[in-house]
C-alpha positions as CSV (number, residue, x, y, z in Angstrom):
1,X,-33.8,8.2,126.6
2,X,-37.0,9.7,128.3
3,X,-39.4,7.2,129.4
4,X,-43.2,7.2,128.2
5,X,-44.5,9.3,130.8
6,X,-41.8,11.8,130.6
7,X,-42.8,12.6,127.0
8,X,-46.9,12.4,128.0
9,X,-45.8,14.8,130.5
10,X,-44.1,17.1,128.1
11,X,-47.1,16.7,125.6
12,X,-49.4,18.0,128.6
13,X,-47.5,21.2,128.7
14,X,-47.6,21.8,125.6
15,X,-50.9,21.3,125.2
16,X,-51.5,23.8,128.4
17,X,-49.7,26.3,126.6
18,X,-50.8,26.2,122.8
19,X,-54.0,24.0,122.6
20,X,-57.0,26.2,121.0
21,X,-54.0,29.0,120.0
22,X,-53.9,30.0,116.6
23,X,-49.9,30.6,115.7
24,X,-48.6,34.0,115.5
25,X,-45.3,32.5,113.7
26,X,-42.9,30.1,113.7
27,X,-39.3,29.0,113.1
28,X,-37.8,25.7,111.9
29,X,-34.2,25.3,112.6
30,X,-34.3,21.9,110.3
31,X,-33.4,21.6,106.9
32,X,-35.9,20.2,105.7
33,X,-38.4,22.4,107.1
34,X,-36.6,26.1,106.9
35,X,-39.3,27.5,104.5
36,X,-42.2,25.8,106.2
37,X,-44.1,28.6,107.8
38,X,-47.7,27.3,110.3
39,X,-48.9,31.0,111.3
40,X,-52.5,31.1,111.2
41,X,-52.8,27.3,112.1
42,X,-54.5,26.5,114.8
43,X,-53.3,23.6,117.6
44,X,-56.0,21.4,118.5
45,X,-54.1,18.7,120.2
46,X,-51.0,18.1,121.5
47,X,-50.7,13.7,122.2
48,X,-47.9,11.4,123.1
49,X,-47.5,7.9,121.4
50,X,-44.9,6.2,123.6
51,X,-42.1,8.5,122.9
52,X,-43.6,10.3,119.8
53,X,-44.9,13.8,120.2
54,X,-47.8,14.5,118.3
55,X,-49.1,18.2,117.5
56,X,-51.9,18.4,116.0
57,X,-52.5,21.9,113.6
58,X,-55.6,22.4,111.6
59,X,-56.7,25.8,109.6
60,X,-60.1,26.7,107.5
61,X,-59.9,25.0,104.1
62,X,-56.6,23.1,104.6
63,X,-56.3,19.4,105.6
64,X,-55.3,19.2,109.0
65,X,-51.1,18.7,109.5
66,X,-48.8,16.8,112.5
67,X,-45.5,18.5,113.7
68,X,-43.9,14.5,115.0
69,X,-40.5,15.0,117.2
70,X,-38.8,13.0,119.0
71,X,-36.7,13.8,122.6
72,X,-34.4,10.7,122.2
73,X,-31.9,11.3,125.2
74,X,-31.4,14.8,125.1
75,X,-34.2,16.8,123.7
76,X,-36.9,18.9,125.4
77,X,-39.7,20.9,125.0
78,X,-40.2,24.3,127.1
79,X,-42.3,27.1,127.0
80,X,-42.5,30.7,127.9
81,X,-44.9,33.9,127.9
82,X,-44.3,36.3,124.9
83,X,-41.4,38.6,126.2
84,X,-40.1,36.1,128.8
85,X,-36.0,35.2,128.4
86,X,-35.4,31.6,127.2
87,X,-33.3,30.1,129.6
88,X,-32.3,26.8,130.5
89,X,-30.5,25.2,127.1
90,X,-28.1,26.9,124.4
91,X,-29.8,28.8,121.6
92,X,-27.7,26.9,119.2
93,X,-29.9,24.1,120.1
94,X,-33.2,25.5,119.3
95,X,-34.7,23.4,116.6
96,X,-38.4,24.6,117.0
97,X,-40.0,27.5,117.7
98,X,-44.0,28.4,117.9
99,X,-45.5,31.0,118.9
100,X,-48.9,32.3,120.1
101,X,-50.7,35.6,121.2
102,X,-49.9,34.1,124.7
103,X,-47.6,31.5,124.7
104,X,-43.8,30.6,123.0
105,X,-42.9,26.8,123.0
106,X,-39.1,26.1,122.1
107,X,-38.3,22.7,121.3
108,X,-34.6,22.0,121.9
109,X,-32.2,19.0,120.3
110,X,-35.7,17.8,119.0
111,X,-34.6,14.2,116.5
112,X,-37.1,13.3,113.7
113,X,-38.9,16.5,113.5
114,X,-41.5,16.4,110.5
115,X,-44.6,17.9,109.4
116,X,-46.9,15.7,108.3
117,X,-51.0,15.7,107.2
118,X,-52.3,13.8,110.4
119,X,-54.1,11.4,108.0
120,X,-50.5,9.9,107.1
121,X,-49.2,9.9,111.0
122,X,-49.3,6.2,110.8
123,X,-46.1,6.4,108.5
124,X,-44.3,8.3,111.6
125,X,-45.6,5.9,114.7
126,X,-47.7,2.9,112.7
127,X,-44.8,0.4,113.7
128,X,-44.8,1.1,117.7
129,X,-46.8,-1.7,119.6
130,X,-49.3,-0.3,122.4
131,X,-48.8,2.3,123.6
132,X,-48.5,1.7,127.7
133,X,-50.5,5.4,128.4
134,X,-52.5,5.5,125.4
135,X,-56.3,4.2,124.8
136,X,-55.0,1.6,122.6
137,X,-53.1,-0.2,125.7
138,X,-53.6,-4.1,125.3
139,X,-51.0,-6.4,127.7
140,X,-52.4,-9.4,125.8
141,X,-51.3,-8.0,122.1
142,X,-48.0,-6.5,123.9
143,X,-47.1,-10.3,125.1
144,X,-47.8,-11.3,121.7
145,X,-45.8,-9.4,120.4
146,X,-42.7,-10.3,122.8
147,X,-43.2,-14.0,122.4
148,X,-42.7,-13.8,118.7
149,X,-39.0,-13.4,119.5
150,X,-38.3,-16.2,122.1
151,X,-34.8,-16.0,121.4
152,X,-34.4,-12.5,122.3
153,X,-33.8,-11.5,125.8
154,X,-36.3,-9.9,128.0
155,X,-34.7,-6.4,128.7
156,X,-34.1,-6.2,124.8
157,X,-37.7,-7.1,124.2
158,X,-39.2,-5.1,127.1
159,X,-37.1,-1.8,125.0
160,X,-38.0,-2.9,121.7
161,X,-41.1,0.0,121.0
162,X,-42.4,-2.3,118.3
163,X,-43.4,-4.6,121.1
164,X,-44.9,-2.0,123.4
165,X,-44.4,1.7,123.1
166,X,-43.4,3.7,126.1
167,X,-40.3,2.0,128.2
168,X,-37.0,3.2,128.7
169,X,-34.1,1.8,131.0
170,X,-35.1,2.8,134.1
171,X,-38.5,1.0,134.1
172,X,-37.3,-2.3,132.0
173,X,-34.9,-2.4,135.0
174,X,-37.2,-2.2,137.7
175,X,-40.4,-4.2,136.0
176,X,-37.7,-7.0,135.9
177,X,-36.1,-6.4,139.6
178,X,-40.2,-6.8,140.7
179,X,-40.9,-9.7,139.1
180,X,-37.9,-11.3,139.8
181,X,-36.5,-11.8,136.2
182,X,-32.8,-11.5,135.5
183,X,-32.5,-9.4,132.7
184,X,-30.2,-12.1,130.1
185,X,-33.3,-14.9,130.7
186,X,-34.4,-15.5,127.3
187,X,-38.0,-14.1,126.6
188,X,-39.5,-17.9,126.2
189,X,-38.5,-19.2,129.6
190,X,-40.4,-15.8,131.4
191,X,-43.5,-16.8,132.9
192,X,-46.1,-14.8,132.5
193,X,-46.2,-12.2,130.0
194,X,-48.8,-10.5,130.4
195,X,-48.5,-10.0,133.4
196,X,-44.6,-8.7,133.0
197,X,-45.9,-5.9,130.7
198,X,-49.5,-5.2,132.5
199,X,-46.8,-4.2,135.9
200,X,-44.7,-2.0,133.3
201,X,-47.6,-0.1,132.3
202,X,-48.8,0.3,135.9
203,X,-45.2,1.3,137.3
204,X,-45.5,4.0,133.6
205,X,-48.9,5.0,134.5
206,X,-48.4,5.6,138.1
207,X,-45.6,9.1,137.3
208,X,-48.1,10.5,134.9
209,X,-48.2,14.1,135.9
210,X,-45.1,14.6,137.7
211,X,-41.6,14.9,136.6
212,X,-40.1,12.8,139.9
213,X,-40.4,9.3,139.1
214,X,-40.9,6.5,141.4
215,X,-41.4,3.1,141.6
216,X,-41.2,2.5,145.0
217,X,-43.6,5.2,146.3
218,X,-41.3,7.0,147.5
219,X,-40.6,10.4,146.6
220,X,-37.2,11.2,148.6
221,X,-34.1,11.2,146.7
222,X,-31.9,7.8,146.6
223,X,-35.5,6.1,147.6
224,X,-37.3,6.3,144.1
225,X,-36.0,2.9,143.0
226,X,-35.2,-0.6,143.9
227,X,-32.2,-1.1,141.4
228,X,-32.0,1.2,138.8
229,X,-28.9,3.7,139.8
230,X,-28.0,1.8,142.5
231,X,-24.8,0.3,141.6
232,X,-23.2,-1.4,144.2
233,X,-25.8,-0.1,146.8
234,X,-27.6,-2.8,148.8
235,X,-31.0,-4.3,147.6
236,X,-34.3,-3.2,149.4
237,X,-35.0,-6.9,149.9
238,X,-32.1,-9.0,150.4
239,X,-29.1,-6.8,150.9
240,X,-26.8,-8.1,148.0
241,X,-25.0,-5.5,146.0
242,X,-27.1,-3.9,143.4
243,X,-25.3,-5.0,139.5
244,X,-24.4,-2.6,136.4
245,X,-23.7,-4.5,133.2
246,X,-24.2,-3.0,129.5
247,X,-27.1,-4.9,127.6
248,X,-27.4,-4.5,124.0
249,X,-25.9,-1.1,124.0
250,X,-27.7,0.1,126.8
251,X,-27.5,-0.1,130.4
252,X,-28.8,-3.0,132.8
253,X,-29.1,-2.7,136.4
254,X,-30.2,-6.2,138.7
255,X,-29.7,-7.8,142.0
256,X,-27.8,-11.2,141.7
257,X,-29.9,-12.8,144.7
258,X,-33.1,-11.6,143.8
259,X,-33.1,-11.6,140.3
260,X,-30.8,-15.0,139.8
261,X,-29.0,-16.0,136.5
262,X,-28.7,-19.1,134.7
């Protein structure tokens, strides 16, 4: 599933493509929005909200709307000039398309796509906890937040988006390689909160505006992480072979001598 800053990213070049555009047409491959039709709607904002995309319509006279998706692991937002061939994904896939006097956005194997009146967005993202690149960032109210389930382990808690919005698997892996937390330890014997979540957002913040992700400042492939894809590949600090387990359903990646279990 695409981290936070993947989907800010991909809000960013939507925005560069349709913001202050009015619609020349559009085309809902959804059900439940095949008749909806937005030309003559104007896009004033396109906004991320941990893995929510937001874009924001408004026209003369009506009350401004919110076309919410949702990339999941394997959708994707890409745009084109009018005229240009779409390339890149299966047309089957389309679910989404927008179009401008200058610009075409196709939105591909989008999940959750609805369109609502941005007063009632709230009903789409109210539940997510802060968001890690969003105004409303708070590590004290993220902690919170975690520590109400001290039974639950930290990787499940550092993924659960009610707790904080915006991390996927490859930063709850590397947060918890840095702070030297194995990833079963139960979320009410980690020490410091707050300080586990204010690194996450700092290690989310640091790839905004760039699709290569890093948390080791390096840029160079096989040198962008400390553990995460590095199965069996030696840690950067100690030299033991890098762990893969399944988590919850999802995929963990630790060192044993850095990151020691119970």
């Amino acid at each position: 599933m695409p981290e936070g800053d993947t989907v800010w990213n991909t809000a960013r070049v939507i925005e560069r493509a349709l913001a202050g555009q009015v619609l020349t047409g559009s085309d809902f491959r959804v059900p439940r929005l095949a008749t909806a039709d937005l030309t003559g709607w104007t896009v004033a904002e396109s906004a991320s909200r941990g893995k929510h995309l937001l874009l924001r319509l408004t026209r003369d006279g009506e009350e401004p709307r919110t076309l919410h998706s949702h990339l999941r692991m394997d959708g994707a937002w890409r745009t084109y000039a009018p005229g240009e061939r779409w390339s890149g994904k299966p047309a089957h896939l389309i679910r989404v398309v927008l179009r401008t006097a200058r610009s075409v956005a196709v939105g591909y194997h989008l999940h959750d796509v609805a369109l609502v009146p941005t007063a009632e967005e709230e009903s789409l993202v109210g539940h997510l906890g802060p968001d890690l690149l969003g105004p409303d960032w708070d590590p004290a109210e993220a902690a919170r937040r975690i520590a109400a389930k001290p039974a639950a382990t930290i990787a499940e808690a550092l993924l659960d988006q009610r707790n904080l919005a915006g991390v996927g698997n490859l930063y709850k892996a590397e947060t918890m390689f840095l702070r030297g937390v194995w990833p079963w330890t139960p979320v009410a014997e980690v020490p410091d909160l707050p300080g586990l979540v204010t690194l996450a957002q700092k290690l989310v913040a640091s790839n905004k505006g760039r699709w290569t992700q890093t948390t080791t400042g390096s840029l160079r492939r096989g040198e962008t992480t400390y553990v995460y894809g590095r199965r069996a590949l030696p840690c950067r600090r100690c030299g033991a072979a890098i762990r893969r387990a399944e988590q919850d359903d999802r995929v963990t990646y630790w060192c044993p001598r850095c990151q020691p279990g119970a």
